[in-house]
Backbone as CSV, one residue per row, in Angstrom:
resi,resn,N_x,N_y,N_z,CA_x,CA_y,CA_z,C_x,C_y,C_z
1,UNK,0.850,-1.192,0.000,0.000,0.000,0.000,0.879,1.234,0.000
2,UNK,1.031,2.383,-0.620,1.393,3.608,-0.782,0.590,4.379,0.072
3,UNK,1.176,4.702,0.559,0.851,6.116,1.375,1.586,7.297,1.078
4,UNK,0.557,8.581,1.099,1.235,10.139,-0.087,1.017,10.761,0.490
5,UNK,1.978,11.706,1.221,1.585,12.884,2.313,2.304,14.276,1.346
6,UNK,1.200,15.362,0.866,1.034,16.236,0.594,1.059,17.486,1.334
7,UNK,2.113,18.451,1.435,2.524,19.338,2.244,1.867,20.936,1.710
8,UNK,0.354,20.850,1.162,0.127,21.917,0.254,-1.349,21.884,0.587
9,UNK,-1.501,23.637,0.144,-2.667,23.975,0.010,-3.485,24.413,-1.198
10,UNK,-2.450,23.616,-2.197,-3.199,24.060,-3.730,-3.874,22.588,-3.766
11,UNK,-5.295,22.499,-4.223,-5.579,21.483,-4.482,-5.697,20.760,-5.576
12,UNK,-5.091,21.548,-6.301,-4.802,21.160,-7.954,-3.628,20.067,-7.845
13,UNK,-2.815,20.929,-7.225,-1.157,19.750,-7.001,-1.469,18.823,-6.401
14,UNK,-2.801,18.229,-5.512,-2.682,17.262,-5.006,-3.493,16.291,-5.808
15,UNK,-4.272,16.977,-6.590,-5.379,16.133,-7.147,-4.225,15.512,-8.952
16,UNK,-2.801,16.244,-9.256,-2.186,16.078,-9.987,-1.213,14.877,-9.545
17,UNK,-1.286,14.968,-7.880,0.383,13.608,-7.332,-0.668,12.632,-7.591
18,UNK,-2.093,12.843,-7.080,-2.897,11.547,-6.740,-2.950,11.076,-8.090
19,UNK,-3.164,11.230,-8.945,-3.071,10.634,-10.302,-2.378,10.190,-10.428
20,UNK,-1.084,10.702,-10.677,-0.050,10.214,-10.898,0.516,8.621,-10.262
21,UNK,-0.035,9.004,-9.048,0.270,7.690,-8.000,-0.446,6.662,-8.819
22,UNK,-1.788,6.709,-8.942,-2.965,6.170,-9.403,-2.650,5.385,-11.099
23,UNK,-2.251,5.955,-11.553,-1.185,5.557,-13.066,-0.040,4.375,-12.423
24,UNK,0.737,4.810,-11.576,1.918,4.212,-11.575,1.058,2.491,-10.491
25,UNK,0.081,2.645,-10.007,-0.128,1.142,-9.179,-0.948,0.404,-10.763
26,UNK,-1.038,1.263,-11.932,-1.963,0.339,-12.690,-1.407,-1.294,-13.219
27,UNK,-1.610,-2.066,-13.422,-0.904,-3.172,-13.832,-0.287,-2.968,-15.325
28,UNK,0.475,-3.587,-15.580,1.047,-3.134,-16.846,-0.035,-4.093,-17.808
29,UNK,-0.119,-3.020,-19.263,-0.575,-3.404,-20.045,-1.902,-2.811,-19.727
30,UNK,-2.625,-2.488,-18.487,-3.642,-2.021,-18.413,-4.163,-0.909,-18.840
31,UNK,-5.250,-0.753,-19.438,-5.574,0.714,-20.165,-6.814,1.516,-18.909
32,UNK,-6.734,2.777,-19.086,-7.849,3.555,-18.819,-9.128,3.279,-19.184
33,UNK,-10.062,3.665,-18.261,-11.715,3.594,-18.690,-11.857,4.464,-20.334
34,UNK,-12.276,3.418,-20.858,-12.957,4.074,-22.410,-13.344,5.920,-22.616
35,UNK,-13.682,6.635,-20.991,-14.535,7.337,-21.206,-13.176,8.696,-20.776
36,UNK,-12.319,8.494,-20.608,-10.970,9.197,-20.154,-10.396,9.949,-21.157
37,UNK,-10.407,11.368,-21.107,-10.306,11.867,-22.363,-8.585,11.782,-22.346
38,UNK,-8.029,11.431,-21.484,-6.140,10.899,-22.314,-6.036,9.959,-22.826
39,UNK,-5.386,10.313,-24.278,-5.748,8.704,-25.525,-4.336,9.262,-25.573
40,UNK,-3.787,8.222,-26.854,-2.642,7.763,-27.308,-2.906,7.625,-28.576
41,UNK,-3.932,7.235,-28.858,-4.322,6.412,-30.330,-4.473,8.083,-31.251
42,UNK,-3.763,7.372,-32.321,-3.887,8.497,-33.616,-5.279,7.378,-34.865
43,UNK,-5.529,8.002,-34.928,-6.606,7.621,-36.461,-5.780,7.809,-37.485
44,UNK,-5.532,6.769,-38.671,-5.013,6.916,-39.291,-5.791,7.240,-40.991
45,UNK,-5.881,8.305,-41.735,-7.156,8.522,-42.632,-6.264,8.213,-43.746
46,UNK,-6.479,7.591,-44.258,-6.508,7.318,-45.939,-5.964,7.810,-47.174
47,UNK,-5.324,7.846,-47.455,-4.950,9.069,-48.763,-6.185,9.094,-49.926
48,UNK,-6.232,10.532,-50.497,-7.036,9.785,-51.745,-6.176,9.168,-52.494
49,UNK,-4.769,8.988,-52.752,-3.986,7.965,-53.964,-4.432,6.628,-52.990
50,UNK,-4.724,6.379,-51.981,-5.095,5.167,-51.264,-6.672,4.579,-52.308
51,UNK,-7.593,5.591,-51.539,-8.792,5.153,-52.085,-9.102,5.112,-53.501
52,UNK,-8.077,6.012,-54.384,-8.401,5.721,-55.835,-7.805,4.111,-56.230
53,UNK,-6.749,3.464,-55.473,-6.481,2.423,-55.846,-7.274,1.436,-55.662
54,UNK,-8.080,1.326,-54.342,-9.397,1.135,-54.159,-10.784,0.830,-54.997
55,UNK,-10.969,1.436,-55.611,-12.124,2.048,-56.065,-12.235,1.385,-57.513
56,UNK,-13.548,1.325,-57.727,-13.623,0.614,-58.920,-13.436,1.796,-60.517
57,UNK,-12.331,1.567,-61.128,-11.917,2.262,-62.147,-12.566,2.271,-63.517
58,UNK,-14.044,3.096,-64.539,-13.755,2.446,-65.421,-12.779,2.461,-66.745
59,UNK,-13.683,1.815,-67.760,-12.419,1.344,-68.773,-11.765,2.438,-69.529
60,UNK,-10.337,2.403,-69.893,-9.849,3.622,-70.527,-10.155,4.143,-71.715
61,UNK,-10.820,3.062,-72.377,-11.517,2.957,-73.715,-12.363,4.477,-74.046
62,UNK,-11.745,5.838,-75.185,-13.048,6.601,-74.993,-14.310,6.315,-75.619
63,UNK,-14.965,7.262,-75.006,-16.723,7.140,-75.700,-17.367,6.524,-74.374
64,UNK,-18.584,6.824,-74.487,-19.159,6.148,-73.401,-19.687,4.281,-73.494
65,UNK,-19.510,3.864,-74.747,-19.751,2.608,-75.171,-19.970,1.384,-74.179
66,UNK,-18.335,1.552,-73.529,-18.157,0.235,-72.139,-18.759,0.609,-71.292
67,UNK,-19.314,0.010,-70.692,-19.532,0.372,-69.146,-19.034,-0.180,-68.078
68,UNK,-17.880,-0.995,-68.147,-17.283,-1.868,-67.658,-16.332,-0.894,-66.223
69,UNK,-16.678,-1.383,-65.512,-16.073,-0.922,-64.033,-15.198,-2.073,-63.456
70,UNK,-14.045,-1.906,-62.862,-13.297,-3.244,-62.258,-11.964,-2.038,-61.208
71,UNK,-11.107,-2.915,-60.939,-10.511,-2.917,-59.908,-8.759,-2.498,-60.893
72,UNK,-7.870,-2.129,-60.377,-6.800,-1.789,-61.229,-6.009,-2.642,-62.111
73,UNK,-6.094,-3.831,-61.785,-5.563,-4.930,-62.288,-6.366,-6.133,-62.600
74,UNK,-7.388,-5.277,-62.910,-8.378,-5.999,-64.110,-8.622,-5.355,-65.174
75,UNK,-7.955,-4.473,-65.426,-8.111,-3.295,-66.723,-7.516,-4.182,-67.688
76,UNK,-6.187,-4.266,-67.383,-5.657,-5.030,-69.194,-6.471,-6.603,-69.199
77,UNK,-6.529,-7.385,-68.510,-7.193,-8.753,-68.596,-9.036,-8.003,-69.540
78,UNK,-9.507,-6.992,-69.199,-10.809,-6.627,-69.239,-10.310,-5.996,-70.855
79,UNK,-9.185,-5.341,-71.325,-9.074,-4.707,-72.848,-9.090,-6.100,-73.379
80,UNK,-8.066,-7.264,-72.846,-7.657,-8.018,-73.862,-9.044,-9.124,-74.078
81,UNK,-9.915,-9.149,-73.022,-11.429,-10.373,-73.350,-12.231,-9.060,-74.121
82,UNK,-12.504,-7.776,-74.145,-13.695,-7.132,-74.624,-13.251,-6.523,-75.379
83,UNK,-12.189,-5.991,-75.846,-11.752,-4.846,-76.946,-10.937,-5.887,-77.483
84,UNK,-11.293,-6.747,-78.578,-10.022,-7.239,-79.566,-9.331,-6.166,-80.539
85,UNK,-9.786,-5.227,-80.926,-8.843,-4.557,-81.462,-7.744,-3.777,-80.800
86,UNK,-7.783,-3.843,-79.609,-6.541,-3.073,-78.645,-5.507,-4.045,-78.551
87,UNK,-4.072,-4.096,-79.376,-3.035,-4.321,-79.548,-2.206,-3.966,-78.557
88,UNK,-0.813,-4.934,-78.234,-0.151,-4.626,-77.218,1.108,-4.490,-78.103
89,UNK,1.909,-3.629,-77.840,3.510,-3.544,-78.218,4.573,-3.422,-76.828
90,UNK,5.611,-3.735,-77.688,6.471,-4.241,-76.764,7.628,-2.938,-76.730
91,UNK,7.768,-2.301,-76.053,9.428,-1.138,-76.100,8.781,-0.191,-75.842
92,UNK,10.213,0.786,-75.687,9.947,2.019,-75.127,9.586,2.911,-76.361
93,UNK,9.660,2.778,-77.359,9.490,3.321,-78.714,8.875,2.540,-79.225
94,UNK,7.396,2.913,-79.920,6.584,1.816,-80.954,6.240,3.222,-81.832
95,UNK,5.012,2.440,-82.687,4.348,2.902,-83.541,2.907,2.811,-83.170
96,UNK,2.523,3.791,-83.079,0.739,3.334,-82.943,0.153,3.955,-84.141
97,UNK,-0.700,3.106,-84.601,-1.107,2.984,-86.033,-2.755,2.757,-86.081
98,UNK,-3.277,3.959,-86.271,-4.938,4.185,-86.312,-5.312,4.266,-87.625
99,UNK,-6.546,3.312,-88.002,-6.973,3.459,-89.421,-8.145,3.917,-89.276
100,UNK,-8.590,4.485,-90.865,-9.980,4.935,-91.009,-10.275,6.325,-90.367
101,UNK,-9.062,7.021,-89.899,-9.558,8.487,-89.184,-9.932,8.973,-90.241
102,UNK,-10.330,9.068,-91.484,-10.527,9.761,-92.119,-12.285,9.545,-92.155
103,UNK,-13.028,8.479,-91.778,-14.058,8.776,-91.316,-15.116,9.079,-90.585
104,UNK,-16.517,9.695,-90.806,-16.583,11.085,-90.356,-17.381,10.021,-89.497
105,UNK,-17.911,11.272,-88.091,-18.302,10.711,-86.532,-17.446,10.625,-85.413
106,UNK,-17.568,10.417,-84.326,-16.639,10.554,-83.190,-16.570,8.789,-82.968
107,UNK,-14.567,8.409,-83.256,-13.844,7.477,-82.740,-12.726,7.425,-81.804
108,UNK,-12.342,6.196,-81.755,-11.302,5.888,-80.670,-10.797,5.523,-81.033
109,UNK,-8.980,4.744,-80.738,-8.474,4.056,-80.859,-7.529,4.118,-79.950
110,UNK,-7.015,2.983,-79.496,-6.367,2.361,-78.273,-4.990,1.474,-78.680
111,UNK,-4.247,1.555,-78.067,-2.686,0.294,-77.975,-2.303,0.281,-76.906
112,UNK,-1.905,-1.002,-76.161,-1.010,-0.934,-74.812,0.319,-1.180,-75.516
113,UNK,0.831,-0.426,-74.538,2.740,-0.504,-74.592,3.062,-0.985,-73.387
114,UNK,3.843,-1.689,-73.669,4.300,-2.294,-71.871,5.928,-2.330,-72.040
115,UNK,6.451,-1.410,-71.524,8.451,-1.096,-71.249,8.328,-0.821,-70.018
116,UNK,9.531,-0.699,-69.702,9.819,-0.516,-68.403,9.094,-0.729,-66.813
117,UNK,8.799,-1.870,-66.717,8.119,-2.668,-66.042,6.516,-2.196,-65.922
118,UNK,6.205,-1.441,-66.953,4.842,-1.130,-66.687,3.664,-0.965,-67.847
119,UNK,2.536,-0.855,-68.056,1.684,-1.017,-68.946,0.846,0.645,-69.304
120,UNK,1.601,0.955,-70.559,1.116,2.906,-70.507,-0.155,1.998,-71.889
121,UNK,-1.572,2.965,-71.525,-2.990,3.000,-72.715,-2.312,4.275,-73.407
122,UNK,-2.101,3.981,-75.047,-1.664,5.321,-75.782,-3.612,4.933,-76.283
123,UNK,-3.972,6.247,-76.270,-5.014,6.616,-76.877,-5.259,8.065,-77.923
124,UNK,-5.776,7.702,-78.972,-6.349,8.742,-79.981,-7.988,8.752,-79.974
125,UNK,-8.107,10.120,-80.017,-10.097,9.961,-79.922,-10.226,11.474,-80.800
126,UNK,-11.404,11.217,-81.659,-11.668,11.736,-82.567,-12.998,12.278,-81.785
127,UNK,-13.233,13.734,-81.645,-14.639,14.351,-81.207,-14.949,15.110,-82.162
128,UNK,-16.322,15.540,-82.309,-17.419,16.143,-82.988,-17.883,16.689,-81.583
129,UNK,-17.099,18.234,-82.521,-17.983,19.483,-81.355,-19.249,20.207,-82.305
130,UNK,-19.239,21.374,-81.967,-20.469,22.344,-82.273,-20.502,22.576,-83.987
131,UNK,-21.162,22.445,-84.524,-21.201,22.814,-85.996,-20.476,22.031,-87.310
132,UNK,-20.603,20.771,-86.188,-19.587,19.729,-87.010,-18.224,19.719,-87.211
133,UNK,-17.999,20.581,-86.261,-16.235,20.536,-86.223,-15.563,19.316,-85.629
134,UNK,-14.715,18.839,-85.779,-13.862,17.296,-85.512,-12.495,17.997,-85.353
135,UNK,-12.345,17.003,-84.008,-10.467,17.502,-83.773,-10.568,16.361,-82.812
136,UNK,-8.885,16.103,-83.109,-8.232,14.622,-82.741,-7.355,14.822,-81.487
137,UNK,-7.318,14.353,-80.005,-7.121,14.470,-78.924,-6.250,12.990,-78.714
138,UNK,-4.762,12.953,-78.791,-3.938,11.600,-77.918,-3.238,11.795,-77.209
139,UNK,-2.937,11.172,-76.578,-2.431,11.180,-75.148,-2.209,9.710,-74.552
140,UNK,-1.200,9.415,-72.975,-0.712,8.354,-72.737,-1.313,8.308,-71.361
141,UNK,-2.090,7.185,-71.042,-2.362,6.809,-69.566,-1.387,5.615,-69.157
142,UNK,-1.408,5.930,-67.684,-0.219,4.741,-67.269,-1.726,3.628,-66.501
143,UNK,-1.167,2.415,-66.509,-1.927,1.523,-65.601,-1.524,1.356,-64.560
144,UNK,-1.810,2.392,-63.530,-0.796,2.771,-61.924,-1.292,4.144,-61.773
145,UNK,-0.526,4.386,-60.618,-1.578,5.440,-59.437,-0.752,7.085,-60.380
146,UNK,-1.471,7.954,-59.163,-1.198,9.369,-60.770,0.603,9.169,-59.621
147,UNK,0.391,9.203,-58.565,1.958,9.279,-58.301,3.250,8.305,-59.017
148,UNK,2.688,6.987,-59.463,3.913,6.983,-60.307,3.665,7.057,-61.595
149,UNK,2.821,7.845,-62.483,3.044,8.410,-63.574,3.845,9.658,-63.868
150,UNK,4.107,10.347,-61.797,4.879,11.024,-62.281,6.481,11.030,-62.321
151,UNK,6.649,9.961,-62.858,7.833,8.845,-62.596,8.156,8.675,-64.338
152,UNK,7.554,9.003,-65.097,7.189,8.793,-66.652,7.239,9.998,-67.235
153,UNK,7.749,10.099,-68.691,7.060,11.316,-69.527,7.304,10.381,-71.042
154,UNK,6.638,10.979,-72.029,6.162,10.254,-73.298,6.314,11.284,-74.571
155,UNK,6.595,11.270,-75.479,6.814,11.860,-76.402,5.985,11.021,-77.455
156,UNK,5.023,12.136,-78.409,4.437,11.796,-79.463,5.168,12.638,-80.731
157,UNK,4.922,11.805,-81.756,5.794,12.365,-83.250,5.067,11.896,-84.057
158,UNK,4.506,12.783,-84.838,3.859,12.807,-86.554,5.047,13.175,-87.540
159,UNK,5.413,12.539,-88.134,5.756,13.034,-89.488,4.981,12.701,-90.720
160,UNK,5.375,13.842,-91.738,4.992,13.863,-93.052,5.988,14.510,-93.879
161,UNK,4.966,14.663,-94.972,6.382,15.272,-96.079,6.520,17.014,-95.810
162,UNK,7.646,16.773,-95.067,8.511,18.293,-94.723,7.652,18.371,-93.845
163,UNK,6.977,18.146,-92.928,6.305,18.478,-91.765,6.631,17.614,-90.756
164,UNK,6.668,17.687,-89.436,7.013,17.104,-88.300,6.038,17.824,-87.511
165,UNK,5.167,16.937,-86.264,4.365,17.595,-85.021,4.664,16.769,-84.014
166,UNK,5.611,17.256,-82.875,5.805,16.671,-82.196,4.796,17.263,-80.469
167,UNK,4.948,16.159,-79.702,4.063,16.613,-78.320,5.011,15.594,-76.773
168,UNK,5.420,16.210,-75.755,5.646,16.053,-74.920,5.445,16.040,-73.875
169,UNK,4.732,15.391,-72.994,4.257,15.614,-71.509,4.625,14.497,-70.622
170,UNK,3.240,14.631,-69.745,3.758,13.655,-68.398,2.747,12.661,-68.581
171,UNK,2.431,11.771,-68.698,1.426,10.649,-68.532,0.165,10.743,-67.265
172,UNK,-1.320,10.641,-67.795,-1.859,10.522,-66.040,-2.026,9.212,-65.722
173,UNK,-2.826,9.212,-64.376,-2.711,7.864,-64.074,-3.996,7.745,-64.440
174,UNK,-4.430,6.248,-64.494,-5.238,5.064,-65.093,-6.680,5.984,-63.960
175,UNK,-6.317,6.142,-63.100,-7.679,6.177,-62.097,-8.390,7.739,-62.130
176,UNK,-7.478,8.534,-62.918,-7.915,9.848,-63.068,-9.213,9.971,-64.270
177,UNK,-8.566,8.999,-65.361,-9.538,8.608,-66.356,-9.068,9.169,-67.359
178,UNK,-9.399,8.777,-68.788,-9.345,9.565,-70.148,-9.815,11.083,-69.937
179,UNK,-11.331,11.170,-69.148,-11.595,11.989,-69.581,-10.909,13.509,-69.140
180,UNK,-9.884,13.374,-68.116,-9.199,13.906,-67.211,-7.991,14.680,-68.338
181,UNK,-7.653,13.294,-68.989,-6.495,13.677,-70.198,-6.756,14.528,-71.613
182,UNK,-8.141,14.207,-71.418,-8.941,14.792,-73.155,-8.895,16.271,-73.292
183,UNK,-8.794,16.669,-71.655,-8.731,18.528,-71.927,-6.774,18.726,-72.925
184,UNK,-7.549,20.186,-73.663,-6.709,20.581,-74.269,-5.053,20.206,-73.927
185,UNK,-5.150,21.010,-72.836,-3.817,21.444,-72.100,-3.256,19.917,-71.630
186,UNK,-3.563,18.769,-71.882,-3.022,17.592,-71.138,-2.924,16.471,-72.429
187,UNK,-3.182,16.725,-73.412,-3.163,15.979,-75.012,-2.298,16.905,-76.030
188,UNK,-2.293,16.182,-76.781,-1.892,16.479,-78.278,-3.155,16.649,-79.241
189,UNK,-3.569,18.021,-79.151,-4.860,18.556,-80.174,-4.105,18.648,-81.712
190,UNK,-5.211,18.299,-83.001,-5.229,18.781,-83.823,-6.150,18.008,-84.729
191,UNK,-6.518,19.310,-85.614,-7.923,19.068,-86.516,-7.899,18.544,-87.846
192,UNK,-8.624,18.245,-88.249,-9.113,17.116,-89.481,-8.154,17.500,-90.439
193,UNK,-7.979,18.816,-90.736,-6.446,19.469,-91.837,-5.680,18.876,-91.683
194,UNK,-4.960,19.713,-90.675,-3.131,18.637,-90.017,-3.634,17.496,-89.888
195,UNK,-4.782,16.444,-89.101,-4.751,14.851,-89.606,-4.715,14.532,-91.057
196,UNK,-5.573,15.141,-91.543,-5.094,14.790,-93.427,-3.380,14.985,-94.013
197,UNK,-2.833,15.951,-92.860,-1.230,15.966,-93.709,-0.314,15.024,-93.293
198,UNK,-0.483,14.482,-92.240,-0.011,12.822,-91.874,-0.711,11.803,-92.156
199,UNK,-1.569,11.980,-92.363,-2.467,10.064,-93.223,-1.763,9.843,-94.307
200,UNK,-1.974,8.235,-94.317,-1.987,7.981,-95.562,-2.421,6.732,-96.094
201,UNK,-3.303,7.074,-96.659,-4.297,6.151,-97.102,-5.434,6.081,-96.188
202,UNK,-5.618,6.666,-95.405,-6.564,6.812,-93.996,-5.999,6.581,-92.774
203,UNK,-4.648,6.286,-92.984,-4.303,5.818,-91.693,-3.235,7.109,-91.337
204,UNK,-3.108,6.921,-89.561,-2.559,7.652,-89.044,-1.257,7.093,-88.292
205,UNK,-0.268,7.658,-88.620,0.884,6.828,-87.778,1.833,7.700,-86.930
206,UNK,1.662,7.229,-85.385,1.987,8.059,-84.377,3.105,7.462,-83.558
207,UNK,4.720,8.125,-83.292,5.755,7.251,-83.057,5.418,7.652,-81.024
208,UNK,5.747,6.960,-80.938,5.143,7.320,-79.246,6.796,6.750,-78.654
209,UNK,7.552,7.736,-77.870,8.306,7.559,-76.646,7.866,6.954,-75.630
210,UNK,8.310,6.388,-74.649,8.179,6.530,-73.338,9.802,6.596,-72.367
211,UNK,9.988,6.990,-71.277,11.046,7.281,-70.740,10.771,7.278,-69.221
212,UNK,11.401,7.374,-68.574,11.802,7.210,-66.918,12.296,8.491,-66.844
213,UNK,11.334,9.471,-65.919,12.101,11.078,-65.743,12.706,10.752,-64.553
């Protein structure tokens, strides 16, 4: 038994030893009543790069066509059973090769590249805005979170005769979505003209980089 002899007339200091005492007889390992506002415990909350990995992603495919929703690493298993025309290449340098842009309506077209231990969606999408205007929007999604896309950058190249259009950026990630990438400022824009001065024969041929920044 402890016995605590207190030489004071503040009763704060005594009601502060008695605690203290009161702590030190607890058994070890023993916790406080639930209702004791001194905790220890931190809550630990989530990142959103947590919960987007989470979360059901859908397909990178544009247009609203799929409706296919899945998990991050069911995306390429889900292109290669439902989209047979989405082709996979192999290197850090390919060719992606879209036919038929030359006809009219809003399309897509898709290739996976898989270098450097990872799987980038190069996509081209053809929109119909206001008054029948058409302009061609590509760009590179990675299959991975937006933090390590920013681990990546990609270079696109058109050539033609005496013309070159080249485009450089950063890749987004898979969970942000196409439609995230389709704004201006995050693609490679250009309209039905400049696509007619690189076709040929209807087809479009786009040399795509990828690199480790």
């Amino acid at each position: 038994m402890l016995t605590l002899s207190v030489y004071s007339n503040d009763y704060r200091s005594i009601l502060t030893v008695a605690f203290l005492c009161f702590l030190s007889l607890l058994p070890l390992g023993q916790h406080l009543p639930s209702r004791t506002p001194l905790s220890l415990h931190r809550e630990v909350v989530p990142s959103a790069e947590d919960l987007s990995e989470k979360s059901l992603l859908a397909c990178p495919c544009p247009g609203a066509s799929c409706k296919w929703e899945g998990p991050l690493e069911a995306i390429l298993p889900h292109l290669a059973a439902s989209h047979h025309s989405v082709v996979r290449l192999q290197g850090e340098s390919v060719v992606f090769l879209a036919t038929n842009v030359h006809l009219p309506g809003s399309a897509g077209w898709v290739t996976v590249q898989s270098c450097l231990g990872h799987h980038f969606v190069l996509v081209l999408e053809k929109q119909v805005r206001q008054e029948g205007h058409q302009r061609f929007l590509a760009f590179v999604l990675l299959l991975g979170t937006s933090r390590q896309a920013q681990g990546f950058s990609y270079r696109l190249l058109l050539n033609g005769k005496r013309r070159r259009l080249s485009w450089e950026a950063t890749p987004r990630g898979v969970a942000e979505g196409p439609a995230s990438s389709s704004l201006s400022t995050d693609s490679l824009v250009f309209d039905t003209v400049m696509a007619q001065t690189f076709t040929n024969n209807g087809s479009l041929a786009i040399n795509v980089t990828i690199s480790s920044s």
